[in-house]
C-alpha positions in Angstrom: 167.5 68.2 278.3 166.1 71.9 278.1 167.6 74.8 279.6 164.3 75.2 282.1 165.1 71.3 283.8 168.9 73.2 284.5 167.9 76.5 285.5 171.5 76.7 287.4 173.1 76.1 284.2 172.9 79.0 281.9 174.1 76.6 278.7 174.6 73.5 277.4 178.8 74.2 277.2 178.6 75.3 281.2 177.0 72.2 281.9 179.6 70.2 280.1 182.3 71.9 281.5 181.0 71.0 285.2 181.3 67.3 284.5 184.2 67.1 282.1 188.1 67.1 283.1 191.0 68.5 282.0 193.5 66.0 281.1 196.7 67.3 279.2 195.1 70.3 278.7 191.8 68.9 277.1 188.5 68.6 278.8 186.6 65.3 278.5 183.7 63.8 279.7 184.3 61.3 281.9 183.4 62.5 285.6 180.5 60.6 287.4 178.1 61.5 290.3 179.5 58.4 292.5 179.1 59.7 296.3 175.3 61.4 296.7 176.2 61.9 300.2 178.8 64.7 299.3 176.9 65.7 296.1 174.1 67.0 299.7 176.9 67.9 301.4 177.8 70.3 298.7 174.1 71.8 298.5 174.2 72.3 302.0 177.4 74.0 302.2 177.3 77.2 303.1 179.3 80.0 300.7 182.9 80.5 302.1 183.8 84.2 302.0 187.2 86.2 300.8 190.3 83.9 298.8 191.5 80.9 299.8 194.0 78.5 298.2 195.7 75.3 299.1 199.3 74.4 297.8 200.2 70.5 298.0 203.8 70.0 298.1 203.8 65.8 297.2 207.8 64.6 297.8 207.1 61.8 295.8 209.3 58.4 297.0 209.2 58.7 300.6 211.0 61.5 302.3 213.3 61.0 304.8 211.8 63.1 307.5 214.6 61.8 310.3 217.0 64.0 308.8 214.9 66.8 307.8 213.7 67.5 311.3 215.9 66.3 314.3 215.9 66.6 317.9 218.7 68.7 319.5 218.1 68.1 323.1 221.2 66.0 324.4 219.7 63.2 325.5 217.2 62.5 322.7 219.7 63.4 320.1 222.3 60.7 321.4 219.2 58.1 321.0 219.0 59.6 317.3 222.5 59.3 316.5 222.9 56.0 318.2 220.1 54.5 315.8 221.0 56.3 312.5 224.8 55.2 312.3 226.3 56.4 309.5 223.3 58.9 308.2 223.3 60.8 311.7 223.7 64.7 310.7 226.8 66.0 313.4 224.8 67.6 316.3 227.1 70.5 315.1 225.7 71.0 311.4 221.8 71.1 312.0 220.0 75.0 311.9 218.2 75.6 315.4 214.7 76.4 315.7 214.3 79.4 317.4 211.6 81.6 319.0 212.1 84.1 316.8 213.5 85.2 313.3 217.1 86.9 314.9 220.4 84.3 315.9 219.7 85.3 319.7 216.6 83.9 320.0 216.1 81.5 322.5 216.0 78.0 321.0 212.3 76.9 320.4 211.6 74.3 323.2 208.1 71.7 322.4 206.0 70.7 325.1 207.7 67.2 325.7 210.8 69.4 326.5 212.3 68.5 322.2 214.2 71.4 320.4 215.2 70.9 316.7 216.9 71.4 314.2 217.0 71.6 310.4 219.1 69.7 307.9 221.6 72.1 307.1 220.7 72.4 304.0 217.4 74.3 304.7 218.2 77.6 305.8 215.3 79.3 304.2 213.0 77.2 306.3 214.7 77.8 309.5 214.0 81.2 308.3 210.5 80.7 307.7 209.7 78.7 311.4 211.6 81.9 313.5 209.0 84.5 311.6 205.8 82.5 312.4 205.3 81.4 308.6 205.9 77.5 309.0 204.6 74.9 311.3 205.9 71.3 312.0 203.2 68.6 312.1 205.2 65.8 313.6 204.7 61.5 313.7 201.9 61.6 311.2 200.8 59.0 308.1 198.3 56.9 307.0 195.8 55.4 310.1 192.7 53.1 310.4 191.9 54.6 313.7 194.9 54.9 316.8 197.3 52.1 316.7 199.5 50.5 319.5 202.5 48.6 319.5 200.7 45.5 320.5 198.1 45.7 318.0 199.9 46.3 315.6 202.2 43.4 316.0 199.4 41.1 316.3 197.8 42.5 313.3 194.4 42.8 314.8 191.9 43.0 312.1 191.0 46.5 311.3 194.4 47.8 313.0 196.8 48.4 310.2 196.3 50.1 307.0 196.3 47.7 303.9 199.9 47.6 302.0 202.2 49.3 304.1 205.7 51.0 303.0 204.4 50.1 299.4 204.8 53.4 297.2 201.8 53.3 294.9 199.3 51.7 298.2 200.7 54.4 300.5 200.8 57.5 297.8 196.9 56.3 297.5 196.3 56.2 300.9 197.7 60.0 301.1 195.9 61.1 298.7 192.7 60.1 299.2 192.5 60.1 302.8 190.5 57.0 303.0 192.9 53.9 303.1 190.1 51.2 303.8 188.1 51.9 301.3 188.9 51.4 296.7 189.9 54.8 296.0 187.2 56.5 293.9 188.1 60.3 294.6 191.1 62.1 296.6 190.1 64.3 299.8 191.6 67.6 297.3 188.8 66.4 294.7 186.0 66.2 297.5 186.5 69.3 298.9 186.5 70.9 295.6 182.7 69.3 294.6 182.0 70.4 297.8 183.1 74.0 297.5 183.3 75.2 294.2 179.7 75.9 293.1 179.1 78.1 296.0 182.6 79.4 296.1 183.2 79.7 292.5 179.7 80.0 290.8 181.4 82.0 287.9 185.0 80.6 287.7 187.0 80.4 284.5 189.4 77.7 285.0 188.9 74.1 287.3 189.2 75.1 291.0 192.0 72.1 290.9 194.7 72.9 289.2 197.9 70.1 288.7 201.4 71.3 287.8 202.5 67.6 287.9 200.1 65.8 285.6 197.2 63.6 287.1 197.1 62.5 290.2 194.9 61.1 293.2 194.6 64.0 295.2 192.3 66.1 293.0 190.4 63.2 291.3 186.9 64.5 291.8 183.1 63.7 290.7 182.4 67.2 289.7 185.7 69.3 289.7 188.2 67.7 287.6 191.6 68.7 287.9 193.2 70.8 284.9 196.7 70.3 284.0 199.0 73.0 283.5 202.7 72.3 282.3 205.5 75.0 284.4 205.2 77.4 281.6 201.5 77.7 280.7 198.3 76.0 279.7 199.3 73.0 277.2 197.4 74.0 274.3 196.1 72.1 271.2 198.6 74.0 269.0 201.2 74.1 266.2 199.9 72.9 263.0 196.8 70.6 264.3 195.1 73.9 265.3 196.9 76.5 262.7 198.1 75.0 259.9 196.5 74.6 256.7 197.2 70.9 256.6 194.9 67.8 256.2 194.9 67.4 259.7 193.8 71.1 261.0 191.1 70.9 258.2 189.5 67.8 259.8 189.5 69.2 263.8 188.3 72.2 262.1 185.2 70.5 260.4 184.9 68.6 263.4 184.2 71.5 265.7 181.5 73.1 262.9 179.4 69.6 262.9 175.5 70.9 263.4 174.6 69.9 266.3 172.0 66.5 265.3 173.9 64.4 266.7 174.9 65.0 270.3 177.8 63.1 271.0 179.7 64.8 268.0 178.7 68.3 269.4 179.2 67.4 273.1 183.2 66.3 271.5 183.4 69.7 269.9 182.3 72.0 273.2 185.2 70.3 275.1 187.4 71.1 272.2 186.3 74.2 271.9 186.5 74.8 275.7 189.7 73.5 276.1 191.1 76.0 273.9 189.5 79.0 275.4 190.1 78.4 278.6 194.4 77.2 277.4 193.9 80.7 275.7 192.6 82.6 278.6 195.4 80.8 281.1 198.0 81.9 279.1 197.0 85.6 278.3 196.0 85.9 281.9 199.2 85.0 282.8 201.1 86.8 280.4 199.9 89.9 281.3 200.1 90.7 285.1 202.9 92.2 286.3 204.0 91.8 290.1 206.8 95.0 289.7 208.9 97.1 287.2 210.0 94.4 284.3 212.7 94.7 282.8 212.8 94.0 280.1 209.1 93.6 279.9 207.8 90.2 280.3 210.6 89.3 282.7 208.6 88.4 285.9 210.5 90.0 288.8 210.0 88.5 292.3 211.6 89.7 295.8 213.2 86.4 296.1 213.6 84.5 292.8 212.2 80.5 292.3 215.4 78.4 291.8 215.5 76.8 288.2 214.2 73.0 289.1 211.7 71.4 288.3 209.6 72.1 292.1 210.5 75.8 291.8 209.1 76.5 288.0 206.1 74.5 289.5 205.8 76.8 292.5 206.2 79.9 290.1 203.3 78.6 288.0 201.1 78.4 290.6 201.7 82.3 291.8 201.3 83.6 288.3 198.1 81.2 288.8 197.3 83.2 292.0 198.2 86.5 290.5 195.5 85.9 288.1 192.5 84.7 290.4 190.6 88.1 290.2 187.4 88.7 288.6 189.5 90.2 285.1 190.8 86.8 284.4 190.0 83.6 286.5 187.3 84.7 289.0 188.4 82.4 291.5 187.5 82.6 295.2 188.7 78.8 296.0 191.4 77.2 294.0 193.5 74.0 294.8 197.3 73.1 293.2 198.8 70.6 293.3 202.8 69.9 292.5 205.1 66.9 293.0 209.1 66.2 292.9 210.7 63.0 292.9 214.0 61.7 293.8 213.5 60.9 297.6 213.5 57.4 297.1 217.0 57.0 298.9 217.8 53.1 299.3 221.2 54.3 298.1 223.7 56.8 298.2 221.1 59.1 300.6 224.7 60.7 301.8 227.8 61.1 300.4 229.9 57.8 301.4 233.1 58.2 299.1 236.0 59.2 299.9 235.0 59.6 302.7 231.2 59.6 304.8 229.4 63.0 304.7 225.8 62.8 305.5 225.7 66.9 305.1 226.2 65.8 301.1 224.4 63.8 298.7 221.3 62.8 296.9 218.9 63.6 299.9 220.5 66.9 301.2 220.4 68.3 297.2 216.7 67.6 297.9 216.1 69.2 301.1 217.9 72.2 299.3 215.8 72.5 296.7 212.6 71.9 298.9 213.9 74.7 301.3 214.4 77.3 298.5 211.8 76.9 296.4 208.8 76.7 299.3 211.0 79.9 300.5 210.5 82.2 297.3 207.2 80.6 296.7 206.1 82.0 300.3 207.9 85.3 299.0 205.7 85.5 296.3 202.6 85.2 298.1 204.0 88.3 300.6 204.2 90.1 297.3 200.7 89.4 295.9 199.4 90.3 299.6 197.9 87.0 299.8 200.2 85.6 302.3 197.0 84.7 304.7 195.0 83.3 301.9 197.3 80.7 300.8 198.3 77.5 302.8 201.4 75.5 301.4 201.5 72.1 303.3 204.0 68.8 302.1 203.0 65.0 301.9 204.8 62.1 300.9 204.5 58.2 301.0 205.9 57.8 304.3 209.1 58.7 306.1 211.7 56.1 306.3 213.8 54.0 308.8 215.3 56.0 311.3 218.9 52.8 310.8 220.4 53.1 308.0 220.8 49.6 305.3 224.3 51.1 304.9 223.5 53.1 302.1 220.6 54.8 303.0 217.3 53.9 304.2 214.6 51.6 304.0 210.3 52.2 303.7 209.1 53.9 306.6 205.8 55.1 308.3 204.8 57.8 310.3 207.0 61.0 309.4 207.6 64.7 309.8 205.7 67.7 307.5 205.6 71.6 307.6 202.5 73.7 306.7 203.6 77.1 305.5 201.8 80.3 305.3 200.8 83.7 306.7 197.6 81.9 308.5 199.5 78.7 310.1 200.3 79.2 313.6 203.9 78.9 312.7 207.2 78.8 315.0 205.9 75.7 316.9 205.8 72.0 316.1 202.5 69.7 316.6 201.7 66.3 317.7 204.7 64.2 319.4 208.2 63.2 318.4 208.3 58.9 318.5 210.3 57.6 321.3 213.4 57.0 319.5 214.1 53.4 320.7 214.2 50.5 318.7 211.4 47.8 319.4 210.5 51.2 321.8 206.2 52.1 322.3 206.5 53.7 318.9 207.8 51.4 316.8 207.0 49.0 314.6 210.2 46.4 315.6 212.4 47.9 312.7 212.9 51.8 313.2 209.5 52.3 311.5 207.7 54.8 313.5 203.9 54.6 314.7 202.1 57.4 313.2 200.3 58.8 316.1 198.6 61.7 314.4 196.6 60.5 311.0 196.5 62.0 307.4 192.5 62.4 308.0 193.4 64.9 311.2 195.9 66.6 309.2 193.5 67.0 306.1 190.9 68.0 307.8 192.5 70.7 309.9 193.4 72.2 306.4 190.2 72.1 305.0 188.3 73.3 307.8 190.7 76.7 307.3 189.7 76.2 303.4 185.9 76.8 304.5 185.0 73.1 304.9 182.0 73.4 307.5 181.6 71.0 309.8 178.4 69.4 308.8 180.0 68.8 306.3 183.4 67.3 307.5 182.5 63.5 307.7 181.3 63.6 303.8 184.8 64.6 303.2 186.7 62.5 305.5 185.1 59.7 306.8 187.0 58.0 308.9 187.8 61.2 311.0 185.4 60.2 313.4 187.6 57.6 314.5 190.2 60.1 316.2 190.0 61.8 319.3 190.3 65.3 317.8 189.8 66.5 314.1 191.4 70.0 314.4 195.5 70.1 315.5 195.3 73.4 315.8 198.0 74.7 313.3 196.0 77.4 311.7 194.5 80.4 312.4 
């Protein structure tokens, strides 16, 4: 194929770096052009101005979102702590939400007359919600279309998602935004086809960007995610590239094949790209200061990412962000992606020896660590100035039940998540807390909660702030049709 049938394509390596991926580091080619409709929908997109970036927060294992979020009211509270038994947090313990950022605020009140409170173990986001920087999106998950009670118990063809409260089913179903359908590409991936040639016509790295390996949510046909370990670009290195050994010689002679026989050379451009760009990653990185260091090379940050393994993630991804300009990355749209596990809690959720402490245990270390790393990370952006060009938002394979099993929790549905950043609409909550009733209008018969906003509204809201057009919209999500509104109204 000659360079005049491409004329968007200035080489033969650009063109193999727009269909190849970045797995571990390497590109290869494996991406297909599976979905014409968006690959129009990308043509017809219109260029989105100024910086934009989009954090996903994945709490892989199904977070408990009953105890991360509770209401506070009197009455609705004694329905909560009626239900949860052992796991109730004491009315006493949980961190108001308030209007504003100072103690005497009044206490934030929704519209179905709720206030709330954080686990006590989140501080930093109670913090966050009183300065306007977080929102709450509550009741949401994984949706066909609306769903009652009734139909749902009936199981009404075309009501329920396939595979409910099963990990790998619902993490999919997340992901990809489209649970009635095999999944082919996650809604991250689609909006990056659709976005990236107009948004990022001279970019140096992949628009998506994973700090937690591969995953479904940036699985793309023309961006393919590139994976970045929590302390740089994994690079082909030590003695395969360096050393003098047999097997640097071979790689080496591999890469300086003449190009008569395509597939060879085709191999040796994604080699060869892989390592510039792991080169340029890390250099670019390396060398942007946010302040003084001291010594130099010590990053210094106004509030400093806690040593686990969701804060050296988050701190990847701002020395990602602190690179984006035209000197290193030239990005203009860029899309991470991080993941922690753990919230899995069948068993010991709380503290239950010597004696029962639901403020303690495996799921309030958690909420911790979620609540001080999503803190500095929002810092950090403050920092770079680019609080209102980067949205943080959290996802998970469902919430849980709202009784405990004795030890914990079971598999839930519908659940709780915030949306951080200098362009939510933060310091108010969105969407409807479930009537907290067993067998009640909102759930399912066992304390599993009836999402009644969907993953497609909540996606779509975000990438319609990310420069999504609405022409576009449908190619991206196509079962948003099905709900009565596709914009919640948490951003700006």
């Amino acid at each position: 194929m000659s360079s005049e049938e491409l004329p968007s394509l200035r080489t033969r390596r650009n063109f193999i770096r727009q269909v190849s991926c970045a797995a571990v580091g390497t590109w290869a080619l494996t991406s297909t052009i599976r979905d014409l409709r968006l690959i129009n929908a990308a043509i017809a997109q219109a260029p989105a101005p100024g910086y934009k970036a989009l954090v996903c927060v994945f709490l892989s294992g199904g977070n408990d979102a009953n105890n991360w979020i509770v209401p506070t009211d009197a009455p609705t509270y004694a329905e909560y702590a009626s239900i949860r038994g052992l796991l109730a947090l004491p009315q006493s313990s949980l961190l108001p939400l308030r209007t504003g950022p100072s103690a005497g605020d009044p206490a934030y009140v929704d519209a179905d007359g709720h206030s709330f409170g954080f686990h006590p173990n989140c501080p930093e986001l109670q913090t966050l919600f009183g300065e306007g920087k977080l929102g709450m999106l509550l009741n949401v998950g994984t949706l066909l279309r609306p769903i009652t009670r009734a139909e749902y118990l009936t199981n009404a063809t075309g009501t329920r998602p396939p595979q409910l409260f099963s990990h790998s089913d619902q993490v999919t179903q997340w992901q990809t935004s489209i649970p009635d359908r095999a999944p082919i590409t996650g809604w991250g991936g689609r909006v990056a086809d659709l976005l990236n040639a107009v948004s990022n016509p001279s970019g140096n790295i992949s628009m998506s960007v994973s700090l937690a390996g591969t995953n479904t949510f940036e699985v793309g046909n023309l961006v393919s995610q590139y994976q970045v370990s929590s302390t740089g670009a994994i690079t082909l290195g030590g003695s395969l590239m360096t050393g003098t050994g047999a097997r640097a010689k071979a790689l080496k002679d591999i890469l300086a094949l003449s190009n008569t026989n395509l597939q060879r050379t085709a191999y040796a451009d994604v080699v060869e790209r892989a390592i510039a760009v792991g080169d340029l990653l890390n250099t670019s990185i390396a060398s942007t200061a946010l302040s003084t260091d001291t010594p130099p090379g010590t990053w210094v940050w106004n509030a400093p990412f806690p040593n686990t393994t969701l804060g050296n993630q988050l701190k990847m991804v701002a020395r990602i962000i602190a690179a984006r300009g035209p000197s290193a990355f030239n990005m203009s749209r860029q899309v991470f992606f991080c993941s922690v596990g753990g919230y899995d809690t069948h068993t010991a959720q709380i503290t239950l020896s010597p004696t029962v402490n639901p403020t303690t245990g495996t799921h309030a270390n958690l909420l911790n660590e979620v609540s001080e790393c999503l803190y500095a990370f929002q810092r950090a952006m403050e920092q770079l100035g680019v609080s209102n060009d980067v949205t943080t938002f959290t996802a998970s394979d469902f919430s849980r039940t709202l009784p405990t099993n004795s030890q914990g929790s079971d598999h839930g549905w519908g659940s709780h998540h915030l949306i951080m950043g200098g362009s939510v609409r933060g310091g108010h909550t969105y969407g409807h807390l479930p009537t907290l009733a067993i067998n009640g209008p909102d759930d399912t018969g066992t304390g599993r909660w009836l999402p009644t906003l969907s993953v497609d509204q909540y996606s779509a809201t975000l990438a319609k702030w990310f420069g999504v057009d609405n022409t576009s919209m449908s190619s991206v999500f196509p079962n948003l049709s099905r709900f009565a509104t596709s914009d919640l109204g948490f951003m700006l």
